[in-house]
C-alpha positions as CSV (number, residue, x, y, z in Angstrom):
1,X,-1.1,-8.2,2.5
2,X,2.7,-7.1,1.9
3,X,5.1,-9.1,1.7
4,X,7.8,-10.5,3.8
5,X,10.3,-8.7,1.8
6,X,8.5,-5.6,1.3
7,X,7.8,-5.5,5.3
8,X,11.7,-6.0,5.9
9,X,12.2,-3.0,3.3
10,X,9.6,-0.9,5.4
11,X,12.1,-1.5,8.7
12,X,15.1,-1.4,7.5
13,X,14.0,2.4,5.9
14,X,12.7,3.3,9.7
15,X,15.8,2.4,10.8
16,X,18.1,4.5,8.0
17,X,15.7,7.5,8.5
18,X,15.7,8.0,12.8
19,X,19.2,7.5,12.8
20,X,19.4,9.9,9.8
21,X,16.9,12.4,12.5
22,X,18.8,11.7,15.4
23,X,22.3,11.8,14.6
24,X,23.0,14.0,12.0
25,X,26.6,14.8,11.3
26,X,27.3,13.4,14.2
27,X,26.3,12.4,18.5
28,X,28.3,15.5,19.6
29,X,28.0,14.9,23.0
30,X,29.3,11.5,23.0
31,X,32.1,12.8,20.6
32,X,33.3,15.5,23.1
33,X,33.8,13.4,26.3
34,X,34.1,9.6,25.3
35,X,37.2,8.2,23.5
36,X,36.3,6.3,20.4
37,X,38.1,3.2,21.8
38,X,36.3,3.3,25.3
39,X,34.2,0.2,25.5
40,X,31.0,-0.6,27.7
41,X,28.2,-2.4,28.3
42,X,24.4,-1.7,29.4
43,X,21.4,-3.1,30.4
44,X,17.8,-2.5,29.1
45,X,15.4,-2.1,32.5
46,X,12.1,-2.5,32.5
47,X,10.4,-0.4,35.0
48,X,6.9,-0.9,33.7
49,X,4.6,-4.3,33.7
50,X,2.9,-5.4,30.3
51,X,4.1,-7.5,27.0
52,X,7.7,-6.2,26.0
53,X,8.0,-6.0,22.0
54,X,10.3,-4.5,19.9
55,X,13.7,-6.9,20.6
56,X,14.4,-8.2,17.8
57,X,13.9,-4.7,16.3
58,X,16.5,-3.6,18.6
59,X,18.8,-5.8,17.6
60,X,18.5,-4.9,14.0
61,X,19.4,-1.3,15.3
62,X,22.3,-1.9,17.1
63,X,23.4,-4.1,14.2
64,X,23.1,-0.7,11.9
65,X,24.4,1.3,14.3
66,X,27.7,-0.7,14.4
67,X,27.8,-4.8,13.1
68,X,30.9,-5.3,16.1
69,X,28.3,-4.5,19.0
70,X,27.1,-7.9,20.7
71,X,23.4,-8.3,22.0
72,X,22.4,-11.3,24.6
73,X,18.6,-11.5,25.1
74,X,17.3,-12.4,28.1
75,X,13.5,-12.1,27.5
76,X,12.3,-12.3,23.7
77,X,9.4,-10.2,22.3
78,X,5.8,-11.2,23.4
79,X,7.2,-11.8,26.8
80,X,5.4,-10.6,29.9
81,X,7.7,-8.0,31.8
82,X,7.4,-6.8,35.6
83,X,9.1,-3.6,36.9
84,X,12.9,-4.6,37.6
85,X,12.9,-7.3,34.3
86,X,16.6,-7.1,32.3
87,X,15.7,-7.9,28.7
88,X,18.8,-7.7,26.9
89,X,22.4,-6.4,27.4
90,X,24.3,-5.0,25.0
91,X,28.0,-4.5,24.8
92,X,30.5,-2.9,22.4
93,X,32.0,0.7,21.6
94,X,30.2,3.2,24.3
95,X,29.8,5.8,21.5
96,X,27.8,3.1,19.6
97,X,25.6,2.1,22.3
98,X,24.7,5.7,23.3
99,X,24.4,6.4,19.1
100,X,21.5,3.4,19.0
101,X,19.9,4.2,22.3
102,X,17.2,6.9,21.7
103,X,15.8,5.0,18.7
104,X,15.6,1.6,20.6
105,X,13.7,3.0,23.4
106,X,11.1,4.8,21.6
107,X,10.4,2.0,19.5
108,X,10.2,-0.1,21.9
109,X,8.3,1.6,24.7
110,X,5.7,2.3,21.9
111,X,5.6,-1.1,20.6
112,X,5.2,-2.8,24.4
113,X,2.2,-0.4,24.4
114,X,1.0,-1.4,21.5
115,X,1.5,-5.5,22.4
116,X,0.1,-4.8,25.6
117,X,-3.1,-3.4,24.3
118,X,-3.5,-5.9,22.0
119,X,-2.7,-8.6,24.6
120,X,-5.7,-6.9,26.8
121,X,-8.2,-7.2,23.7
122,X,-6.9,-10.8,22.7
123,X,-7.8,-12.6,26.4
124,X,-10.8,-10.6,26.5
125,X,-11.8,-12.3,23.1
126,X,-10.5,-15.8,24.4
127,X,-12.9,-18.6,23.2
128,X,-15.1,-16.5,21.0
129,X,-13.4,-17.4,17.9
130,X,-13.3,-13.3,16.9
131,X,-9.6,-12.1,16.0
132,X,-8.9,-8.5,16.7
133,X,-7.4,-6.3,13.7
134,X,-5.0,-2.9,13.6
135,X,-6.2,-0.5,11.2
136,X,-4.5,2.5,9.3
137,X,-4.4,4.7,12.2
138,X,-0.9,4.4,12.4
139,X,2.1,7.1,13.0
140,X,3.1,7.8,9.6
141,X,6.3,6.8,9.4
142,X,7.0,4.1,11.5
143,X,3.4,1.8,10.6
144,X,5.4,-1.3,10.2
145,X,7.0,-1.3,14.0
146,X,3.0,-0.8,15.5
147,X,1.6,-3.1,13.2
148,X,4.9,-5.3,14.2
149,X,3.8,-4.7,18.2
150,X,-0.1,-5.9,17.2
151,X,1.5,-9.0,15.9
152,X,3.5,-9.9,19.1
153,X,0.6,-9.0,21.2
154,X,-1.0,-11.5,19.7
155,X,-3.5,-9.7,17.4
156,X,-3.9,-9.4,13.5
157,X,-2.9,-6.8,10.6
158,X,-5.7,-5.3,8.7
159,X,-4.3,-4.8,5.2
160,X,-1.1,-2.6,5.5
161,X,-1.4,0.2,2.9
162,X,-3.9,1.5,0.5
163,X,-2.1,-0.3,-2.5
164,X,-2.5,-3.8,-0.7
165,X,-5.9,-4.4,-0.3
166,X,-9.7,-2.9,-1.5
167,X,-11.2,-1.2,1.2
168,X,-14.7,0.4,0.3
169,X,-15.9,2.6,3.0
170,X,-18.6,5.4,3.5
171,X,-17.0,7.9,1.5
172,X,-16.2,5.5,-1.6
173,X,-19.6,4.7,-1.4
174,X,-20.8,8.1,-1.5
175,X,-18.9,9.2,-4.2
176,X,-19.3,6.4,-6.5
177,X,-23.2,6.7,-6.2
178,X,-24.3,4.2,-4.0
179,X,-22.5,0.6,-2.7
180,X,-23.6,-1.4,-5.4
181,X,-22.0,1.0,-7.9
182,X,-18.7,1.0,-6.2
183,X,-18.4,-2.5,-5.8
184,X,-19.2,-2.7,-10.2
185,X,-16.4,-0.1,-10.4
186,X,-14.0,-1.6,-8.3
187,X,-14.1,-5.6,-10.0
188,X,-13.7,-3.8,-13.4
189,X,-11.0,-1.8,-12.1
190,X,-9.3,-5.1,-10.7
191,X,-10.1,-6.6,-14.1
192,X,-8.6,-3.9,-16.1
193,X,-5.8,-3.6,-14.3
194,X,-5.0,-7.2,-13.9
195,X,-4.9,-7.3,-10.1
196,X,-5.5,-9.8,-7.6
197,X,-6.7,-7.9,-4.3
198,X,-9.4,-8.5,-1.9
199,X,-12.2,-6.4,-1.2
200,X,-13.7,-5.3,1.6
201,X,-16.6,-2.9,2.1
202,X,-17.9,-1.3,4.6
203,X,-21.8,-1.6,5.9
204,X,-23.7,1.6,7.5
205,X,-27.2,-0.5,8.0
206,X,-28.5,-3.4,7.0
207,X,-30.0,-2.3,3.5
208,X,-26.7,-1.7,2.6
209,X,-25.2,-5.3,3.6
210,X,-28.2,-6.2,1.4
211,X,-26.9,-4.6,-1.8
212,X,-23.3,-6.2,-1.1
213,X,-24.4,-9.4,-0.9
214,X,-26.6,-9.0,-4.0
215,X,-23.1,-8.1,-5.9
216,X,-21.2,-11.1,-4.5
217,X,-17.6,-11.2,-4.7
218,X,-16.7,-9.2,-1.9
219,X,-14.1,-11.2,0.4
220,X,-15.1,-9.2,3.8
221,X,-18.1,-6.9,5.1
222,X,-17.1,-3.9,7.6
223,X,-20.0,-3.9,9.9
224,X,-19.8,-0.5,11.3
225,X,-21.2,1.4,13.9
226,X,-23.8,-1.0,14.2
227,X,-25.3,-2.0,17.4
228,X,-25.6,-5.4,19.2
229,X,-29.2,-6.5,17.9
230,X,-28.4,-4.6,14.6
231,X,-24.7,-6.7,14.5
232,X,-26.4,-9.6,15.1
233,X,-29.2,-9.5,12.1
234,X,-26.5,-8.9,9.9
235,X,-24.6,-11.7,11.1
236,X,-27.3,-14.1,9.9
237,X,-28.4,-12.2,7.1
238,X,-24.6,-12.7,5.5
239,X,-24.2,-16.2,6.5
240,X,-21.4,-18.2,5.1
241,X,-21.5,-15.8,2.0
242,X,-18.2,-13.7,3.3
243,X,-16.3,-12.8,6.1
244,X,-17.4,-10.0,9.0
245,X,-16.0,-7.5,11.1
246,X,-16.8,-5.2,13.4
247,X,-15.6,-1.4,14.0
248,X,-16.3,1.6,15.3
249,X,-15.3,2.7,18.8
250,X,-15.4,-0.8,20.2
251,X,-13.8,-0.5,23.5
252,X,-12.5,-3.5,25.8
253,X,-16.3,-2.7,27.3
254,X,-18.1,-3.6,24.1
255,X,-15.6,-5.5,22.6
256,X,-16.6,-9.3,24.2
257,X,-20.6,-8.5,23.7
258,X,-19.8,-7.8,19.5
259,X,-17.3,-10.7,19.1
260,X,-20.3,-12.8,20.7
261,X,-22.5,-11.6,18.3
262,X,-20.6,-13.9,15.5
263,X,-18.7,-11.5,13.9
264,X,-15.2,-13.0,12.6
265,X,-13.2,-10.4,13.1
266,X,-13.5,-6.7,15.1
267,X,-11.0,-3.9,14.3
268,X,-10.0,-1.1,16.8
269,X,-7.8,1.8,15.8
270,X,-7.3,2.1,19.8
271,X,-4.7,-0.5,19.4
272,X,-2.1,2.0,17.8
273,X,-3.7,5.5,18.5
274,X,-4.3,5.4,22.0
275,X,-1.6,3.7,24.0
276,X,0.5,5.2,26.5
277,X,4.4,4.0,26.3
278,X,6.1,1.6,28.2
279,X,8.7,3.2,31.1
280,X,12.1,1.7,29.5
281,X,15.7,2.5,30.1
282,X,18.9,1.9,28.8
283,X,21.5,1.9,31.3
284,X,25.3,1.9,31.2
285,X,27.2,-0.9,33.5
């Protein structure tokens, strides 16, 4: 997984490049009809119900946008929120606050989507002992607020990136020559290079989870696609001899019956690819 640091770097470029998008040489229409002393203050509404996420990002935005603005929170990230909830007010130069709006809303309607989502899958996973992971299937661009939201909603991050983790799946396989030649490739690979990352690799039937296990040295097997009787097998062929997880279009209707199956963890693009924003507003005082 990335670092601390690197996951600050990945914000802090999110935030430099939307205000870069947005603004430009300049938020004309605040230019032409508000003073640059004028002052004001606003409040950010909730007119939705969910898991709000995305304040403290907000206040790293503001802070960008201009370090003399002032933000009090009123309900912090991982919160549930009801139509009519105030979450923070901000207050400073009205041309800053209407400079930092656009960017604080759309991050954070997407990521009380995202939390909210995750939320659902988390308390339908309660006392199973099976964690719920984002994937890849991120907005390019802004992958470090969603996998941010999953976070506060409770849920886990899959590896970030293709540079911080091995992940073997189908077409790896495939084009490698089989699994158990992959898997060879990939620890010489690590060994050449000097690199420490974990692997995982994914399973398309159980002949295959065979032929993983009979490499050893893999830190988690993708169980995918499989169904419930199938899941189970390959829960007890594996064991204690990795970790498991389950994927492929597991929905918050399957999603209970897999984790009881035994598997550790069970990843869902859903979480990040098929949300629908939270109604926000920003508005003046």
């Amino acid at each position: 997984m990335i670092s601390k640091e690197q996951f600050n770097k990945e914000i802090e470029g999110i935030i430099v490049n939307a205000i870069r998008e947005d603004v430009g040489d300049g938020d004309h229409s605040s230019l032409a009809c508000i003073p640059a002393t004028a002052m004001g203050k606003a409040k950010l509404l909730v007119k939705d119900k969910g898991i709000i996420a995305g304040v403290e990002f907000a206040k790293q935005v503001f802070a960008y946008v201009d370090e003399n603005m002032k933000v009090e929170t009123l309900i912090g990230d991982g919160s549930e929120v009801k139509y009519g909830d105030i979450v923070l007010y901000v207050e400073g130069a009205s041309q800053s606050i209407l400079k930092a709006e656009r960017l604080v809303l759309n991050a954070m309607q997407r990521m009380s989507a995202i939390a909210t989502k995750t939320k659902t899958f988390v308390d339908l996973l309660e006392g199973t002992g099976t964690k719920i992971l984002d994937t890849r299937k991120t907005t390019p661009g802004i992958r470090a607020l969603e996998k941010w939201a999953v976070k506060i909603g409770g849920g886990e991050n899959h590896r970030f990136a293709l540079y911080d983790m091995i992940m073997l799946k189908d077409n790896h396989i495939d084009f490698a020559g089989g699994v158990a030649r992959a898997i060879n490739l990939t620890k010489q690979y690590l060994k050449d290079t000097n690199r420490d990352l974990k692997i995982i690799v994914e399973a398309r039937n159980l002949e295959e989870i065979k032929a993983i296990l009979d490499c050893g040295g893999v830190y988690r097997i993708l169980i995918d696609n499989f169904n419930y009787e199938d899941t189970r097998k390959a829960i007890k062929l594996i064991g204690e001899q990795c970790l498991t997880e389950s994927s492929g279009g597991i929905n918050e209707k399957t999603v209970r019956h897999y984790a009881e199956c035994g598997v550790d963890y069970i990843s869902s693009g859903a979480l990040t690819h098929s949300v629908y924003n939270m109604d926000l507003s920003l508005k003046a005082l």
